[in-house]
C-alpha positions in Angstrom: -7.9 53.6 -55.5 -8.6 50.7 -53.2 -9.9 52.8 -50.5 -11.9 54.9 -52.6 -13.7 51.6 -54.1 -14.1 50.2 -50.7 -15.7 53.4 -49.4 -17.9 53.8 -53.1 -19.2 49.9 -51.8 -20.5 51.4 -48.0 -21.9 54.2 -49.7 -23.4 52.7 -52.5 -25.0 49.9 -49.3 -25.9 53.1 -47.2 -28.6 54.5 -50.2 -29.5 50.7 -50.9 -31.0 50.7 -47.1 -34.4 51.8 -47.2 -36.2 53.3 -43.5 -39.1 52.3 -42.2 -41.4 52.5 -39.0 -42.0 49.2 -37.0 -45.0 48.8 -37.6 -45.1 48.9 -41.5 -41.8 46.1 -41.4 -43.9 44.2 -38.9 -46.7 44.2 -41.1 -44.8 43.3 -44.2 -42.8 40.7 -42.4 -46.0 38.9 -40.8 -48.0 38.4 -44.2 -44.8 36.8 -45.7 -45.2 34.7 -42.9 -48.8 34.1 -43.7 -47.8 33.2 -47.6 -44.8 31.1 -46.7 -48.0 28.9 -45.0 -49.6 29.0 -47.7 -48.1 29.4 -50.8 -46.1 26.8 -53.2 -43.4 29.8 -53.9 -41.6 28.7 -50.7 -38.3 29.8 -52.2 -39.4 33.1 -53.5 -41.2 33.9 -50.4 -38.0 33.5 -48.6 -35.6 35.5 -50.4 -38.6 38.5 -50.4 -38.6 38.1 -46.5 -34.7 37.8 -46.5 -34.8 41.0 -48.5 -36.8 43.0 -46.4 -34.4 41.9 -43.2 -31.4 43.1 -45.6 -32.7 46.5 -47.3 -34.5 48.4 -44.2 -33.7 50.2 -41.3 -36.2 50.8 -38.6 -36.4 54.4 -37.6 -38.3 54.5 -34.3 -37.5 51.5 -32.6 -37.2 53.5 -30.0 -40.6 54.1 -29.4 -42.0 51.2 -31.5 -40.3 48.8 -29.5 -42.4 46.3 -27.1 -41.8 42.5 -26.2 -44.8 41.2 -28.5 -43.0 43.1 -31.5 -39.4 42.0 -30.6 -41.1 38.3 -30.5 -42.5 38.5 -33.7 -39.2 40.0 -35.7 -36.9 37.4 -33.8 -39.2 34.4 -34.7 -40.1 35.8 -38.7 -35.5 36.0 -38.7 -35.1 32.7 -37.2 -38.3 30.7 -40.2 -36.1 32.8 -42.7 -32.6 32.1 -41.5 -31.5 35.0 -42.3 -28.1 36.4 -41.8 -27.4 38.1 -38.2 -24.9 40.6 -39.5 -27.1 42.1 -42.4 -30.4 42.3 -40.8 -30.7 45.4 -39.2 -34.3 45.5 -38.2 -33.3 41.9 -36.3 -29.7 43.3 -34.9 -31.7 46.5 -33.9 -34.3 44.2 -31.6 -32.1 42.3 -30.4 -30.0 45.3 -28.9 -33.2 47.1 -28.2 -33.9 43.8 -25.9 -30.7 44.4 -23.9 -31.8 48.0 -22.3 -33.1 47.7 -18.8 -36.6 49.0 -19.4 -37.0 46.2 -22.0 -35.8 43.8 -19.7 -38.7 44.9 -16.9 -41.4 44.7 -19.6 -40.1 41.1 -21.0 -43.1 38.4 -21.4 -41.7 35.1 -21.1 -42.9 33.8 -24.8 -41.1 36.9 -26.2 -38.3 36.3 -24.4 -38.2 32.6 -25.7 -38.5 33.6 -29.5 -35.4 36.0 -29.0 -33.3 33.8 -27.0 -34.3 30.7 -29.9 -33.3 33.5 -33.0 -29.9 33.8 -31.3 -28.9 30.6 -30.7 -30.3 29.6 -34.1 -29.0 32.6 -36.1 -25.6 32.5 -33.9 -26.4 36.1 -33.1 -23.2 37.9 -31.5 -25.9 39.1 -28.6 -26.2 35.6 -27.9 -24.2 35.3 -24.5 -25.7 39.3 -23.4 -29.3 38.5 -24.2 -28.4 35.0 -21.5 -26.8 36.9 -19.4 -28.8 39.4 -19.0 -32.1 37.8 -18.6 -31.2 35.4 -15.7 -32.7 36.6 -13.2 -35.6 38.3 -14.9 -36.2 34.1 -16.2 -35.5 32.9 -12.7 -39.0 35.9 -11.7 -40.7 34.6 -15.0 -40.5 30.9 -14.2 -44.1 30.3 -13.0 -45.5 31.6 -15.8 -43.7 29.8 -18.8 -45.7 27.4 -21.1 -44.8 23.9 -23.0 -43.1 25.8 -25.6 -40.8 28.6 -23.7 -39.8 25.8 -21.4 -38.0 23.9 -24.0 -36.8 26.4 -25.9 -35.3 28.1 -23.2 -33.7 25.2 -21.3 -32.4 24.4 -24.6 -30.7 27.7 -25.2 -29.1 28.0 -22.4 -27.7 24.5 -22.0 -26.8 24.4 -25.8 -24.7 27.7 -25.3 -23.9 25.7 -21.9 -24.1 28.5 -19.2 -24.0 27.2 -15.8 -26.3 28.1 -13.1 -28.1 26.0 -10.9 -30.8 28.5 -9.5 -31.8 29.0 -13.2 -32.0 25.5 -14.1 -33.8 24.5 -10.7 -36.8 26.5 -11.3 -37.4 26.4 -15.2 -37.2 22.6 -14.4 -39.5 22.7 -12.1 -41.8 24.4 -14.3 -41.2 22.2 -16.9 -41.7 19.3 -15.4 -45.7 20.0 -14.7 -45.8 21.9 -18.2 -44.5 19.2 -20.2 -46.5 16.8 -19.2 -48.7 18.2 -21.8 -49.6 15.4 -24.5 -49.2 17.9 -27.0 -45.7 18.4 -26.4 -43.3 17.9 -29.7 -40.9 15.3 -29.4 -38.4 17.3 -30.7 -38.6 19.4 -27.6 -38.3 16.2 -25.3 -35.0 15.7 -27.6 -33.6 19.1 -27.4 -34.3 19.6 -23.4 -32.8 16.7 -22.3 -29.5 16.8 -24.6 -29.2 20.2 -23.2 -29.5 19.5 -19.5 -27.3 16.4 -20.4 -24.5 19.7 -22.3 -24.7 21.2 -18.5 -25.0 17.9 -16.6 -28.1 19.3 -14.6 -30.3 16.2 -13.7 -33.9 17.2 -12.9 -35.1 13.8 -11.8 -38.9 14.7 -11.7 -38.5 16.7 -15.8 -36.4 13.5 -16.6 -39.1 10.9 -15.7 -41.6 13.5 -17.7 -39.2 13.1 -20.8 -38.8 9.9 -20.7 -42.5 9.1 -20.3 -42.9 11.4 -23.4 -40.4 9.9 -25.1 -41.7 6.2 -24.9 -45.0 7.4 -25.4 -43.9 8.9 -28.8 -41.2 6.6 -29.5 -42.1 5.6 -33.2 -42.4 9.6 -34.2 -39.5 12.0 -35.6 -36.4 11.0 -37.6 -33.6 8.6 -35.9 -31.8 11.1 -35.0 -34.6 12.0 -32.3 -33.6 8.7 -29.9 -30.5 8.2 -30.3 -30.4 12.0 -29.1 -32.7 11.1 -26.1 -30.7 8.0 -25.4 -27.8 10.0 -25.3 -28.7 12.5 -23.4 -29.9 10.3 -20.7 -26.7 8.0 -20.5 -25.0 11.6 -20.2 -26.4 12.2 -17.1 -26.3 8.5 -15.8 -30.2 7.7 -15.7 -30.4 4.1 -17.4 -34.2 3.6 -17.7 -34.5 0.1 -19.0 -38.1 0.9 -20.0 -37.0 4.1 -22.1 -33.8 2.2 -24.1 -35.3 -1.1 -24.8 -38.4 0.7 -26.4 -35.6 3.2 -28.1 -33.4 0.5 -29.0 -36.3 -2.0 -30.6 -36.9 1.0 -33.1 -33.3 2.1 -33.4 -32.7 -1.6 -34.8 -35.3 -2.0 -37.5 -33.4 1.9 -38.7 -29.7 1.8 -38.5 -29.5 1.7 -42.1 -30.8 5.1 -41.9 -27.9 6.3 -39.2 -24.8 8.1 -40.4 -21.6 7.5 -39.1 -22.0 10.3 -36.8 -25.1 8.9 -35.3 -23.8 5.5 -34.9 -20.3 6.8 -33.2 -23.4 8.6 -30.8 -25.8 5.5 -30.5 -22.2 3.4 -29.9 -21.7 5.3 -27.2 -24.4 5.7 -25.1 -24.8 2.2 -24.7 -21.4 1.3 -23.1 -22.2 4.3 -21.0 -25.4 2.6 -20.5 -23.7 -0.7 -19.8 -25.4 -2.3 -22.5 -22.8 -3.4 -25.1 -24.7 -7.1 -24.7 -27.8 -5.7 -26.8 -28.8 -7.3 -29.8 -28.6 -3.3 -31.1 -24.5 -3.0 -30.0 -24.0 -6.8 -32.0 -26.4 -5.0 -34.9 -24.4 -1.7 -34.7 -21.0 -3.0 -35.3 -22.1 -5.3 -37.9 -23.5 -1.8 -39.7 -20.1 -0.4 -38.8 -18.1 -3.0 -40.9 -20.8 -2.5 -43.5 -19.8 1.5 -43.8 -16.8 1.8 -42.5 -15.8 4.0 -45.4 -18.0 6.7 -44.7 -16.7 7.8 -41.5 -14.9 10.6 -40.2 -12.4 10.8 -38.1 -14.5 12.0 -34.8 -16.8 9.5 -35.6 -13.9 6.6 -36.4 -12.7 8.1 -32.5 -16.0 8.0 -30.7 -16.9 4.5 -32.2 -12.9 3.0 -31.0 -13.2 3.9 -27.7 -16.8 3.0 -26.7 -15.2 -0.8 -28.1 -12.3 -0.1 -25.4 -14.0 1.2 -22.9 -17.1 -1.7 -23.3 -14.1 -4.4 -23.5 -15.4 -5.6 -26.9 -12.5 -6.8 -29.0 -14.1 -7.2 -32.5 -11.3 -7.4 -35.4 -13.7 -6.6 -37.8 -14.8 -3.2 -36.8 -11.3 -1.6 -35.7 -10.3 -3.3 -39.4 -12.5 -1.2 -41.2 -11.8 1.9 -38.9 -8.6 1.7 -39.2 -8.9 1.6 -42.7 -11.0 4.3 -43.0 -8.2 6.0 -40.6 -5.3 5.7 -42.9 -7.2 7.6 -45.7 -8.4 10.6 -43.4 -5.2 10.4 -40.9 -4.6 14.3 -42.2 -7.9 15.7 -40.4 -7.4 14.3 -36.9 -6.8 16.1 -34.1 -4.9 15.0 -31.2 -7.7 13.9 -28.9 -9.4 12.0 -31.6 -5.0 10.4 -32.4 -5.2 9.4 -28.4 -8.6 7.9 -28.3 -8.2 5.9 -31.7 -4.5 4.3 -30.7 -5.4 3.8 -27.5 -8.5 1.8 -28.1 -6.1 -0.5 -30.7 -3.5 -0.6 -28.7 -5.4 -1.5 -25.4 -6.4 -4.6 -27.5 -2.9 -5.3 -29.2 -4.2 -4.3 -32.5 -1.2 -2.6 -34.6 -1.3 -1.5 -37.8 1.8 -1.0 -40.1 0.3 2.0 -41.7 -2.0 3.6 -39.3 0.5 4.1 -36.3 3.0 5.9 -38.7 0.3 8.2 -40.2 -1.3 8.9 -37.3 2.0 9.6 -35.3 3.0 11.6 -38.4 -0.3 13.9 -38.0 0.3 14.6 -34.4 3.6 15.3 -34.7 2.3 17.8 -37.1 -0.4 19.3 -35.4 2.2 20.1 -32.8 4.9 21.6 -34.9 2.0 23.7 -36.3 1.2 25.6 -32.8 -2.0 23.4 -32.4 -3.7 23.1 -29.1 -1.9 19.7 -27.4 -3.2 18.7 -24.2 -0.3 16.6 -21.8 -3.0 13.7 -21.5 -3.0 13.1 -25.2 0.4 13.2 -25.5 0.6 10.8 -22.6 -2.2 8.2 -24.2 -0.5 8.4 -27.8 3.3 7.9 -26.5 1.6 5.0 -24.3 -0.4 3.6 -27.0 3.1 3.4 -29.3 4.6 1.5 -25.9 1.5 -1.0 -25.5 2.1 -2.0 -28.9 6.0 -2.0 -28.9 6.6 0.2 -31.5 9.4 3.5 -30.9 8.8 6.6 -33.5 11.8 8.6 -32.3 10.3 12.3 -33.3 7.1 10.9 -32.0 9.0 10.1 -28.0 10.9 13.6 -28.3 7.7 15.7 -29.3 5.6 13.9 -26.9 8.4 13.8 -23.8 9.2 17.2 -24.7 5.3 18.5 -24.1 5.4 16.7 -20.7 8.1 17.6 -19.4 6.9 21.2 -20.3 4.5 20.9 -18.6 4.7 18.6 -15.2 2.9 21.0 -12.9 0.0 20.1 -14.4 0.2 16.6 -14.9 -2.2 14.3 -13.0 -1.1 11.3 -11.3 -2.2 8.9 -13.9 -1.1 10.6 -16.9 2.4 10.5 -15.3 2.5 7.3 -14.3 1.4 6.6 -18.2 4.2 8.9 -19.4 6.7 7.2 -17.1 6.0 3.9 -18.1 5.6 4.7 -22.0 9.2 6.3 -21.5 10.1 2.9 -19.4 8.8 0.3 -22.1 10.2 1.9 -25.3 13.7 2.7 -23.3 13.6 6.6 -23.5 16.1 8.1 -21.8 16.4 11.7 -22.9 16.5 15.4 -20.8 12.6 15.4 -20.9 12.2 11.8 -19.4 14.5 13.0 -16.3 12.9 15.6 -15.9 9.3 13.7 -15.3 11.1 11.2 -13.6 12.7 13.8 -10.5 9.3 15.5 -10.8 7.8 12.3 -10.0 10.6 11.5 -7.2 10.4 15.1 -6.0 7.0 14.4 -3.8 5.4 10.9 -3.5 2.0 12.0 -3.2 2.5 13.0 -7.1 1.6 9.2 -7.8 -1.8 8.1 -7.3 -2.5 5.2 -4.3 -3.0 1.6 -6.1 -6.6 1.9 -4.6 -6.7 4.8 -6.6 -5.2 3.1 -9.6 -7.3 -0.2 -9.4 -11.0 1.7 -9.2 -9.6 3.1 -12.6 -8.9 -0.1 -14.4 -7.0 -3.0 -14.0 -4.0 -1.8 -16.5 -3.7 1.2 -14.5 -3.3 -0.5 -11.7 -0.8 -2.7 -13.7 1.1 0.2 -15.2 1.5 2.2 -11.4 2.9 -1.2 -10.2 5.4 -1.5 -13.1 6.5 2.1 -12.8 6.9 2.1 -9.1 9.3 -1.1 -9.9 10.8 0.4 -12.5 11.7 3.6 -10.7 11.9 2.9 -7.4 9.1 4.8 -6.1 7.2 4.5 -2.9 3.6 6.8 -3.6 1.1 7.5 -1.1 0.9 5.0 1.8 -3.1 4.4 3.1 -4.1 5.3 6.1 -4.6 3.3 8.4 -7.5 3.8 10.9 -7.1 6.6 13.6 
């Protein structure tokens, strides 16, 4: 009975399906376009076009197809969202576009409106339509405007492919074309967070984008310079110019900023080094303010920009931590490591945090979720800092460790080794990361090594070499 229903359904979807040639769709497609312009029926307009996506088949794409029509189709599916899966006429493109003699007539605008509908759409010819237009872009290059500049380096770093040669020349390109004072400052936004997804730095675009983006600092919603500011901290280009115009407009808006954008805006400026801002003092006031409305990748991102800047302010990790204990069941373990090690760094325990948070990650582990060895390092460490033992907590974390030593780096054994040393763990799994640590003395980082990383790791190597007896790496000495 079930099958026979199921197989009534595809049938019953088959006769639904109207044909149609190209050219027709195109032209139906392209005055709902020209409505959606200019007509108050927005809504209506859309479900028509979304309907026309959904109910026909193309019958001679074959022959119909060129890059000008492929262009249009893929930028009438992305205005109408509509779904990848039940658009045929945009599925059938798309393919289409993947055949080699499509690839050798490819324009470069064309190209940009189908590589934008697949990101946007989340198309499952995403990665093949990247792939397979590399070098034909990399040939292209000189020829690409304003507009297919940004929305290809944007694709491309967004899905985050790597390759330099690609990158090199539509940057090069870019950085003349977008010069253009007509350029969107959502483009300037959306290149350089996606050069900063890759970590390509382009100094000549970047000096463009940020030239753009003080010149059009006051326009687009905040989300627009906190993602420029981001994006440029990402890739370690600290224009003073660029963040104190940013940041004197950022601080007249953070009551606009969510709690993800102010875990974002947080930070960039420690990455930035400037945690001394009157914006940081303003952001963690806002913080205390609506502590209650954050998440927990938000409550993680905002902890350990305060660690990693040094800032010890009660009053913010209060009201995380707060907000923490009522979420604690949607963590994930990088987001446990990063929140307990940010409060314990700073001696900050909290009865009922610690336990629920331990609690979670014991869970997350019991439940086959991904664990990485430096999480469970940082949480058992975090526990130690704050000298407080949750005995399933040591034998899940120990037992992950010790599982996997080989491919442990020297600092998150050290840190496991002197967690296990403070809280007095002495089990199989601490042996075992012990005689893996004895077993070759280059295993342990140098305390050069250990001090350009912070003072407590230095502090921590020195107390587990003590503690254990073990020599490390010896410096060399010149020849």
């Amino acid at each position: 009975m079930w099958r026979c229903g199921s197989t009534c359904e595809r049938l019953r979807h088959a006769l639904w399906m109207r044909s149609m040639s190209t050219q027709t769709f195109v032209a139906s497609v392209e005055k709902t376009q020209q409505q959606l312009a200019a007509s108050e029926r927005k809504q209506e307009l859309v479900l028509h076009g979304r309907h026309l996506f959904e109910s026909e088949t193309l019958d001679d794409i074959k022959t119909a197809w060129t890059p000008s029509v492929a262009g249009t189709v893929c930028h009438a599916a992305t205005q109408l969202r509509i779904s990848p899966t039940k658009g045929q006429p945009f599925a059938a493109m798309v393919e289409r576009s993947l055949s080699r003699e499509a690839v050798e007539a490819m324009d470069a605008p064309s190209l940009a409106r189908i590589v934008h509908a697949c990101l946007v759409l989340r198309s499952p010819h995403l990665y093949d339509i990247l792939f397979t237009y590399i070098r034909a872009l990399i040939k292209l290059a000189p020829t690409l405007d304003t507009v297919s500049c940004a929305v290809l380096l944007n694709a491309y770093g967004r899905a985050q492919v790597q390759h330099e040669e690609l990158y090199k020349v539509i940057c090069d390109r870019a950085a003349i074309v977008m010069k253009d004072p007509r350029t969107f400052v959502a483009h300037t936004a959306n290149v350089a967070h996606a050069l900063a997804r890759v970590h390509f730095f382009h100094r000549d675009l970047f000096l463009v984008l940020r030239d753009q983006a003080v010149r059009q600092a006051s326009q687009g919603p905040p989300l627009v310079p906190v993602t420029i500011l981001d994006a440029f901290a990402e890739v370690g280009f600290f224009d003073d110019s660029l963040f104190s115009v940013l940041e004197e407009r950022l601080m007249k808006e953070l009551s606009e900023l969510p709690a993800p954008l102010m875990a974002s805006l947080i930070g960039c400026l420690v990455k930035a080094g400037r945690a001394s801002s009157p914006l940081f003092t303003a952001c963690g006031e806002r913080i205390i303010a609506i502590g209650n409305t954050f998440d927990p990748t938000s409550i993680a991102k905002t902890c350990d920009a305060f660690y990693r800047a040094n800032v010890l302010k009660e009053e913010v990790f209060g009201a995380l931590a707060e907000r923490a204990c009522k979420v604690a069941a949607d963590f994930r373990a990088d987001e446990i490591n990063l929140t307990l090690n940010a409060l314990g760094s700073f001696d900050l325990f909290d009865g009922e945090l610690f336990p629920l948070l331990a609690s979670r990650f014991v869970s997350i582990v019991k439940q086959g979720g991904y664990v990485s060895p430096v999480d469970a390092a940082g949480v058992l460490a975090s526990f130690a800092a704050v000298q407080e033992r949750s005995d399933e907590l040591v034998h899940i974390c120990t037992q992950l460790l010790a599982a996997h030593c080989d491919a442990l780096d020297g600092a998150t054994l050290v840190q496991s080794l002197w967690a296990c040393t403070v809280l007095n763990v002495r089990n199989e799994a601490q042996q075992s990361l012990m005689e893996y640590a004895k077993g070759d003395a280059s295993r342990i980082p140098s305390e050069e090594a250990a001090a350009r990383q912070s003072k407590q790791a230095l502090e921590r190597l020195q107390y587990v070499k003590k503690a254990y007896g073990l020599a490390g790496p010896q410096p060399q000495g010149p020849l």
